[in-house]
C-alpha positions as a Markdown table, in Angstrom:
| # | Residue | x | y | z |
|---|---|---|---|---|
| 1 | Unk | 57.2 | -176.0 | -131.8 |
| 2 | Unk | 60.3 | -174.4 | -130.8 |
| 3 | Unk | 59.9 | -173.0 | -126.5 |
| 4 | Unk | 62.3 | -170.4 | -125.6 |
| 5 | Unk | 63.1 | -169.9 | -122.0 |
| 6 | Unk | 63.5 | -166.2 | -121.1 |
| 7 | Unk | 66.2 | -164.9 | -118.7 |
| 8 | Unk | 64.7 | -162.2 | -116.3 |
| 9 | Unk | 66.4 | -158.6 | -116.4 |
| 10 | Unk | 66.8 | -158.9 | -112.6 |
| 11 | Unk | 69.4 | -162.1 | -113.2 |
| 12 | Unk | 71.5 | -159.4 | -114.7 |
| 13 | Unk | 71.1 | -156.7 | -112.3 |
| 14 | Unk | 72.1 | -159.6 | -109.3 |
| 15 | Unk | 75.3 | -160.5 | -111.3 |
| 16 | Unk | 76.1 | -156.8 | -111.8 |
| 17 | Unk | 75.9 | -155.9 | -108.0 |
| 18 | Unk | 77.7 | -158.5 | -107.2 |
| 19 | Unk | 80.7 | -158.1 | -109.8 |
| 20 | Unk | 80.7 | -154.7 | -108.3 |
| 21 | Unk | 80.5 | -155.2 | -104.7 |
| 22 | Unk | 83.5 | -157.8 | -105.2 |
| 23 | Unk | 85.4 | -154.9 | -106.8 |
| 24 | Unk | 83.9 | -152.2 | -104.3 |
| 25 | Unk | 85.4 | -154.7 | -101.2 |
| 26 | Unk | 88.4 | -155.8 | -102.7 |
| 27 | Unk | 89.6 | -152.5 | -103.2 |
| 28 | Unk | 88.7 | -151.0 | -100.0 |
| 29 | Unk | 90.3 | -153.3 | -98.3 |
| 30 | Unk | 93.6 | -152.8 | -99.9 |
| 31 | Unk | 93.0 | -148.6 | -99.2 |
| 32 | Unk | 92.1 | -150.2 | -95.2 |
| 33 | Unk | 95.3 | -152.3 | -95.2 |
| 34 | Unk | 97.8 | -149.5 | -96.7 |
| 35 | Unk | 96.3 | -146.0 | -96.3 |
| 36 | Unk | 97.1 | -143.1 | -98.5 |
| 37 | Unk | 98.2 | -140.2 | -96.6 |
| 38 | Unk | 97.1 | -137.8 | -98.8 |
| 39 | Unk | 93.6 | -136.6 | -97.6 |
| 40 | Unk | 92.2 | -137.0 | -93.9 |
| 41 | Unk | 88.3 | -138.3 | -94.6 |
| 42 | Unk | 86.2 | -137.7 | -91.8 |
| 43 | Unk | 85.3 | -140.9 | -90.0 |
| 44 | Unk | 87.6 | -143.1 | -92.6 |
| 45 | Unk | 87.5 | -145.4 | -89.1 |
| 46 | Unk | 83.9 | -146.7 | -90.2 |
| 47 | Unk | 85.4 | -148.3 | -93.8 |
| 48 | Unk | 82.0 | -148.0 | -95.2 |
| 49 | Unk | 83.5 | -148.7 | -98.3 |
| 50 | Unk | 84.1 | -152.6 | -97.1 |
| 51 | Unk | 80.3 | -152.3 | -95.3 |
| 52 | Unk | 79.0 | -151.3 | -99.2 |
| 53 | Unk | 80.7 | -153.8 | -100.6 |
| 54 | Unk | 79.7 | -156.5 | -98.5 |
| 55 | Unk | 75.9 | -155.2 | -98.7 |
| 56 | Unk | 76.1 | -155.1 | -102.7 |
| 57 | Unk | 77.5 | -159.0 | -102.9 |
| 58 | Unk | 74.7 | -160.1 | -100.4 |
| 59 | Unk | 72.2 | -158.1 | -102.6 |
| 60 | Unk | 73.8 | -159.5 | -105.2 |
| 61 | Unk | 73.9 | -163.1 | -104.1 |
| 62 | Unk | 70.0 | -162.7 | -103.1 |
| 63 | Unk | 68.9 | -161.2 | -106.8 |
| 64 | Unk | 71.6 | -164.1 | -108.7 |
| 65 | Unk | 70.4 | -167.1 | -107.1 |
| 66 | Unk | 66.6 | -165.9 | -107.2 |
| 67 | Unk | 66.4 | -165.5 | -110.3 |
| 68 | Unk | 68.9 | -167.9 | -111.3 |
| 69 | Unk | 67.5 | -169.2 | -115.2 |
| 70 | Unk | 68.7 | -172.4 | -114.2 |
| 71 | Unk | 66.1 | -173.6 | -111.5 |
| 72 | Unk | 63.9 | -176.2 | -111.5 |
| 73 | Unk | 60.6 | -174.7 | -111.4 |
């Protein structure tokens, strides 16, 4: 008899967030570190770009390693 170990959806959904997050963070910090001058954003001072990021990748982080299909059980 053949067992097949199932990988839960919410593995997927952790690596998702936090492949997006990285690239959410990474890129706001670039616009943070050389402004375009362009458009004047109302409070652009906050960055909440880098404070999404950084909440995606610890969402992220949470979701992978929970549910991580490699764990002992």
């Amino acid at each position: 008899m053949v067992s097949r170990h199932s990988i839960s959806i919410w593995f997927f959904i952790g690596s998702l967030l936090l492949i997006y997050g990285v690239a959410i963070l990474i890129s706001n910090i670039f616009e943070a570190i050389s402004p375009s001058q362009q458009h004047t954003i109302v409070l652009k001072e906050l960055n909440f770009g880098i404070w999404w990021g950084l909440l995606l990748i610890i969402i992220g982080a949470v979701y992978f390693y929970s549910f991580r299909p490699w764990k002992k059980k």
